[in-house]
N, C-alpha and C positions, 0 to 999 in steps of 0.2 A: 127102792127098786122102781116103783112108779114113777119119780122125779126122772131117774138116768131116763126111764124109756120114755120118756115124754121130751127131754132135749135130744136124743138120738132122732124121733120124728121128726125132731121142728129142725135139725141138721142136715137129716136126706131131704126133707121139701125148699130147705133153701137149695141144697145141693142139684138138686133135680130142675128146679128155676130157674138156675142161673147155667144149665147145660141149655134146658129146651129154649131158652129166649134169645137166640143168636140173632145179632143185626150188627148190620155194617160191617159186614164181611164178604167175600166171594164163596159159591160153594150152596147155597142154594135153591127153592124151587123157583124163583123168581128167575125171569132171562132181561138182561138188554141185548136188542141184537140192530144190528143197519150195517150201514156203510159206510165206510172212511171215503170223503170226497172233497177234490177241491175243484169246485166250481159244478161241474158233472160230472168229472172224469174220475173213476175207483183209483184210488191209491191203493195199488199191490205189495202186501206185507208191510202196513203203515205197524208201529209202534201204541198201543192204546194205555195209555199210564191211568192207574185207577187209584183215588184219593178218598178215604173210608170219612164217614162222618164229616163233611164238609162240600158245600156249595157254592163256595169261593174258590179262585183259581189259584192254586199254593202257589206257583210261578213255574219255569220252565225245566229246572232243576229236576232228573228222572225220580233223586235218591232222595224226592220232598215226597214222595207216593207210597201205596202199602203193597202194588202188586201191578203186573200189568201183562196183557197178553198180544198176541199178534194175528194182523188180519191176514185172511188166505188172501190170495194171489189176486179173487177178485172185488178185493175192499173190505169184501163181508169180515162181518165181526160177532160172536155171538160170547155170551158174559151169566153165568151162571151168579146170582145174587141171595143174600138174605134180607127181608126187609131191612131198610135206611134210608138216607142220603149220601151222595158220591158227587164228586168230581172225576168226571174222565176227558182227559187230554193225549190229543194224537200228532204223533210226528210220524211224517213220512217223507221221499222224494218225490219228485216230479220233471222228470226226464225233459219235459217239453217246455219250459221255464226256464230264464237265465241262472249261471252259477250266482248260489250254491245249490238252488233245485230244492230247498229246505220247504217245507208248508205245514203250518201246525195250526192246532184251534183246540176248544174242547165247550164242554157244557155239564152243566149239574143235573141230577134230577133226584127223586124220590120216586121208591120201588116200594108196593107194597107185598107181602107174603105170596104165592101163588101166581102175580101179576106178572104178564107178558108184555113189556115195553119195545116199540120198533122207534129207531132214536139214530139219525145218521150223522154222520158230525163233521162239521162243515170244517174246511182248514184253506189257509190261504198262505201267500207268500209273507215273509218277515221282511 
C-alpha cells in the first residue's frame, strides 16, 4: 500500500511539472509587441509567422512555422508568449514599391516568463 502511494505521488509531481513548465509556445504571460515596418512606413495587416524553439531563420516557407498572427491596420503587432526562444518572420505588401510589392524580414529573440519585449521588425524588398 505504501509503495502504490508513493509512485502515485511521484506520477502527479511529474504530471503536475510537465503541465506548469510550458515554453515555446504562444499563450502566455510574457508579450512581444512593435511594428511591422519597412523602412518607416507600418505595413497594414503584414503576416507575422512564429517559429517555436529556434533562432535561425527556417526559411520563407509559412508551413516551416508553429503559428502566426496578423498585424492591425497600423503595423502593430502584439504576441502573447511563454518563456523560450522564437523566430518571427513578416511578410506583408507595400503599395508604394515596384511589382510585386512583396517585403519580408524577421528576427529571433528570447522571452523570459513575465517579460515584456517591444521588438519592431524590419522587412525590406526581395
Amino acid at each position: 500500500m505504501k509503495s502504490t502511494l508513493l509512485k502515485l505521488s511521484f506520477i502527479f509531481l511529474l504530471l503536475n511539472m510537465a503541465v506548469a513548465c510550458k515554453k515555446n509556445k504562444t499563450g502566455g504571460k510574457a508579450t512581444l509587441k512593435g511594428v511591422v515596418k519597412h523602412h518607416d512606413k507600418p505595413i497594414a495587416g503584414a503576416y507575422i509567422y512564429v517559429k517555436f524553439n529556434s533562432s535561425e531563420f527556417p526559411g520563407e516557407d509559412y508551413k516551416l512555422y508553429d503559428t502566426y498572427v496578423k498585424a492591425e491596420e497600423n503595423g502593430n503587432y502584439t504576441i502573447p508568449f511563454y518563456k523560450g526562444t522564437y523566430y518571427v518572420y513578416a511578410v506583408g505588401l507595400d503599395m508604394d514599391i515596384p511589382y510585386p510589392y512583396k517585403v519580408s524580414g524577421g528576427t529571433s529573440f528570447s522571452i523570459r516568463n513575465n517579460e515584456n519585449l517591444t521588438k519592431d521588425i524590419a522587412i525590406t524588398e526581395e
